[in-house]
C-alpha positions in Angstrom: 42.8 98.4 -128.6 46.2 96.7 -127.9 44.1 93.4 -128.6 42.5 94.5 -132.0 45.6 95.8 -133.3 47.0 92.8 -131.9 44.1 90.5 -134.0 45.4 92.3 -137.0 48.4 91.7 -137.0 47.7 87.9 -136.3 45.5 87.9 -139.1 47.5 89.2 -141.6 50.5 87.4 -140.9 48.3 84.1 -141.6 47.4 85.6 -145.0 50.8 85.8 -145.7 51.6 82.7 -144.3 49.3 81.1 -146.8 50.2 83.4 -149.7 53.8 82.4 -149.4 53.4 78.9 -148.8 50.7 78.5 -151.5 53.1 80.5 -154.2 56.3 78.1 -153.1 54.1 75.6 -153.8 52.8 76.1 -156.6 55.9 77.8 -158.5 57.1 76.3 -161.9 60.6 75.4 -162.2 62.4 72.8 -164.2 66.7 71.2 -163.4 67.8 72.0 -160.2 66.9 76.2 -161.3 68.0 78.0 -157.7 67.2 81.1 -159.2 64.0 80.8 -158.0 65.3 81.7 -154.5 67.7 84.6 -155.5 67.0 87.2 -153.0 65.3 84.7 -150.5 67.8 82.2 -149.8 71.6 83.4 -149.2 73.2 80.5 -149.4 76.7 79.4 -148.4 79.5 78.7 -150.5 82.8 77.3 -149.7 86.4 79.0 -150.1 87.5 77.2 -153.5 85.5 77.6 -156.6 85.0 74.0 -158.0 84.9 75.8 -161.1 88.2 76.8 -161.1 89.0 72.9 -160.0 87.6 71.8 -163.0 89.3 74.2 -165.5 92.9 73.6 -165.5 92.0 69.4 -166.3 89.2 70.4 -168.5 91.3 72.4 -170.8 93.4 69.0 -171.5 90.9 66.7 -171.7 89.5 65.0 -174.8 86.9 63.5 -173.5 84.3 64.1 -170.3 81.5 62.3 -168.4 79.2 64.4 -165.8 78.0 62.6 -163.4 73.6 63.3 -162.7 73.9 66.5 -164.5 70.4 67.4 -163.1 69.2 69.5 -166.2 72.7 70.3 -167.4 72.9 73.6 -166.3 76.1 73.5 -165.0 77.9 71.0 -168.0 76.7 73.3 -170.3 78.6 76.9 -168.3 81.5 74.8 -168.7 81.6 75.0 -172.5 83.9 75.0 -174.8 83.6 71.0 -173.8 85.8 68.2 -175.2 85.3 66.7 -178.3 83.5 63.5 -176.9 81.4 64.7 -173.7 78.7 62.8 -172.3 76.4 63.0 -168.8 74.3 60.8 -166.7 71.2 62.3 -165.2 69.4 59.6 -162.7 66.1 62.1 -162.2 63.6 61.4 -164.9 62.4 64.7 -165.1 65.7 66.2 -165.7 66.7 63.7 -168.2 64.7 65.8 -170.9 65.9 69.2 -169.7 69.2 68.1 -169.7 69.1 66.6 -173.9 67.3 69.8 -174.3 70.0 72.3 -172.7 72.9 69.8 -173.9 72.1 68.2 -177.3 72.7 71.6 -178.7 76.2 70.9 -177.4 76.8 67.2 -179.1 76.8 65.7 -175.3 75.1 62.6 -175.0 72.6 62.0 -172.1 72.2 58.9 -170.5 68.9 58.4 -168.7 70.4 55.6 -165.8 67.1 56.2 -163.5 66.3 52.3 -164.1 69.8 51.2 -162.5 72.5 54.1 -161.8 75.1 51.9 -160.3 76.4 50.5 -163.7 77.6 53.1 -165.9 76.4 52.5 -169.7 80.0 53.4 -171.2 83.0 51.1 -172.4 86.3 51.0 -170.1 88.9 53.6 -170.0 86.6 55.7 -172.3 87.4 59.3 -170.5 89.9 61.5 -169.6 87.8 63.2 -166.9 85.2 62.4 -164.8 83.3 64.9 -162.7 80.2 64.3 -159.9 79.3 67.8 -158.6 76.6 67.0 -155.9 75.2 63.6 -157.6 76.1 59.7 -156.6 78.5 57.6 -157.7 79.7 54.1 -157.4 83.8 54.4 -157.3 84.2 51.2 -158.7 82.5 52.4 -161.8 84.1 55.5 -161.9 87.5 53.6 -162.1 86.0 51.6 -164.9 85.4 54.1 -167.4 88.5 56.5 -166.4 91.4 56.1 -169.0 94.9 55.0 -166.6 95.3 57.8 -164.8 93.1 59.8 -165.6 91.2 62.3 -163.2 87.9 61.7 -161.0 86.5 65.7 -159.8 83.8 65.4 -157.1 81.8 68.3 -154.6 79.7 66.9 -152.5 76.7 67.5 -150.3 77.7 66.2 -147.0 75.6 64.8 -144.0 75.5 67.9 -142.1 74.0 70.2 -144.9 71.0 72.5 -143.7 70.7 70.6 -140.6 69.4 73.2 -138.5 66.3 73.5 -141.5 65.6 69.7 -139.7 65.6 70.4 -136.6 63.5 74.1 -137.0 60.6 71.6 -138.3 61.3 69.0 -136.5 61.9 66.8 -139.0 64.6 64.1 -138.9 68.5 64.6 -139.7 69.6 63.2 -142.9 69.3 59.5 -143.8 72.9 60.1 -145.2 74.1 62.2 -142.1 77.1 60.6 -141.8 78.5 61.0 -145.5 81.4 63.1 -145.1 85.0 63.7 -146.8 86.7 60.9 -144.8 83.8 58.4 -146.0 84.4 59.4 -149.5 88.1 59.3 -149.4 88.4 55.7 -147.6 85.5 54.5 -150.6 88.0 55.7 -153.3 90.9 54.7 -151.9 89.5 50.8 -151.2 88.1 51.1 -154.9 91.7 51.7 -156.0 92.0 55.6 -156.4 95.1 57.9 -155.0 93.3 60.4 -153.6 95.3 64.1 -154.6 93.3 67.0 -153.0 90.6 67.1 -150.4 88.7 69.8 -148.6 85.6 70.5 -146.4 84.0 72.6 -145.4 80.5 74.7 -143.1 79.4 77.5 -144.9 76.9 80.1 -143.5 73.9 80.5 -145.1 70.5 82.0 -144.4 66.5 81.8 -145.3 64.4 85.0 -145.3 61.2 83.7 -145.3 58.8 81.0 -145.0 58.0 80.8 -149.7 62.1 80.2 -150.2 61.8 77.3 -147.0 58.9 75.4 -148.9 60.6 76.2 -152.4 64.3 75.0 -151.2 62.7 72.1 -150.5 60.8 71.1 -153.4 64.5 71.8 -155.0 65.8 69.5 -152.7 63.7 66.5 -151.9 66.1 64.0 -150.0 66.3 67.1 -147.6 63.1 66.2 -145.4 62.1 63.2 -147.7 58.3 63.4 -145.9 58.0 67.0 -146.6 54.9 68.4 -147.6 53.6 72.0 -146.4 50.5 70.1 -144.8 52.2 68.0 -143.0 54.3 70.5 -141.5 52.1 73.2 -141.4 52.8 73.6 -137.1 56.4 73.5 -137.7 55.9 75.8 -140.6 53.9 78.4 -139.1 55.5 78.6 -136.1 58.8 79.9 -138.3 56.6 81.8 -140.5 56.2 83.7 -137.1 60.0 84.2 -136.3 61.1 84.9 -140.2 58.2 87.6 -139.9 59.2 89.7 -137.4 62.2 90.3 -139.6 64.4 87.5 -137.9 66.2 85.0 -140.2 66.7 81.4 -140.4 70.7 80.5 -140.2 71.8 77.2 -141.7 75.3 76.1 -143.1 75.8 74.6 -146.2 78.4 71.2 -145.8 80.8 70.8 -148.8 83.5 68.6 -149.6 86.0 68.5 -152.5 87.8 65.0 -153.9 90.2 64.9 -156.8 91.4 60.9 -157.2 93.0 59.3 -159.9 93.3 55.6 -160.5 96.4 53.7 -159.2 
């Protein structure tokens, strides 16, 4: 009896295996939408609100670039905006989303997915310039900052959701060693004064094996191989764990720059 109810139990945990797996998969979502994990994912969030960074210069400034806006989601929280705002999205899929979410808004979107190191704006022409969780070049972002004006940035660091790696066995981050000391040392040799700086681990934690596959598709430069074939061992094998009611513990890695130019 012990191995029929046993069998069972096997079996329908590999139905749900393949329910959740094939529903992450196959979910709609558009921008960088988390909402899609609310309930699934807890994730980790540092002690300052970068909100709250942002408000105080944003209330002054007449004029604002966002940095890969992703579909705008955030830009577009922030308003009122200044008079003249624009964004850069480097993710052609988001490009639309975002002129959708933001033209409303008089921003302008620039689509730089053909070459996002050159900015496509004229010299000194903002006030503020933020980058929450995209690239920049801090040479460019010295450009088109007015004299001394203010550069905003959060960043993913290296060390986000490693322990998602290694419960897959995938490989760390190709950028595992971008940090708050790397950023502050680029800044500073591209000509900034760099003002306030923070970092930070914060807990976090995955519920089951749909919001892995789906926080993943969100995230592709996670596990840049990922598919759910590919690591269907590794994925299983959590599935498993996250099933008997156990939960998958990662920390989000955050770090927080304000610079302006010298």
């Amino acid at each position: 009896m012990a191995r029929d109810g046993n069998g069972a139990a096997s079996s329908l945990s590999a139905v749900m295996f393949r329910e959740l797996v094939d529903a992450a998969a196959d979910a709609a979502f558009e921008g960088w939408d988390f909402g899609v994990l609310d309930g699934r994912y807890t994730q980790g969030a540092p002690s300052w609100d970068y909100r709250e960074v942002v408000g105080q210069p944003l209330r002054s400034a007449a004029s604002l670039l966002d940095l890969c806006t992703g579909g705008g989601e955030f830009l577009s929280s922030l308003a009122p905006l200044p008079p003249v705002t624009a964004a850069t999205e480097a993710y052609p899929p988001n490009v639309a989303v975002a002129r959708r979410r933001l033209g409303p808004l008089g921003v302008r979107v620039a689509d730089v997915s053909a070459g996002p190191g050159r900015l496509p704006f004229d010299d000194g022409a903002f006030d503020l310039v933020l980058s929450r969780h995209g690239a920049y070049v801090p040479a460019e972002v010295r450009r088109v900052l007015a004299p001394g004006r203010l550069f905003v940035t959060q960043q993913v660091g290296g060390r986000d959701l490693a322990e998602l790696n290694a419960a897959l066995g995938a490989p760390p981050h190709t950028y595992r060693t971008w940090d708050l000391d790397t950023a502050a040392r680029e800044l500073e040799q591209a000509g900034f004064a760099v003002a306030d700086r923070r970092e930070e681990l914060a807990g976090g934690v995955l519920h089951d094996i749909g919001a892995v596959v789906l926080l993943l598709r969100l995230t592709p430069w996670q596990i840049p191989d990922f598919d759910p074939t590919s690591y269907e061992t590794r994925l299983r094998a959590l599935h498993e764990r996250l099933a008997t009611g156990e939960t998958l513990r990662v920390h989000s890695h955050r770090f927080l720059l304000t610079a302006r130019p010298r």
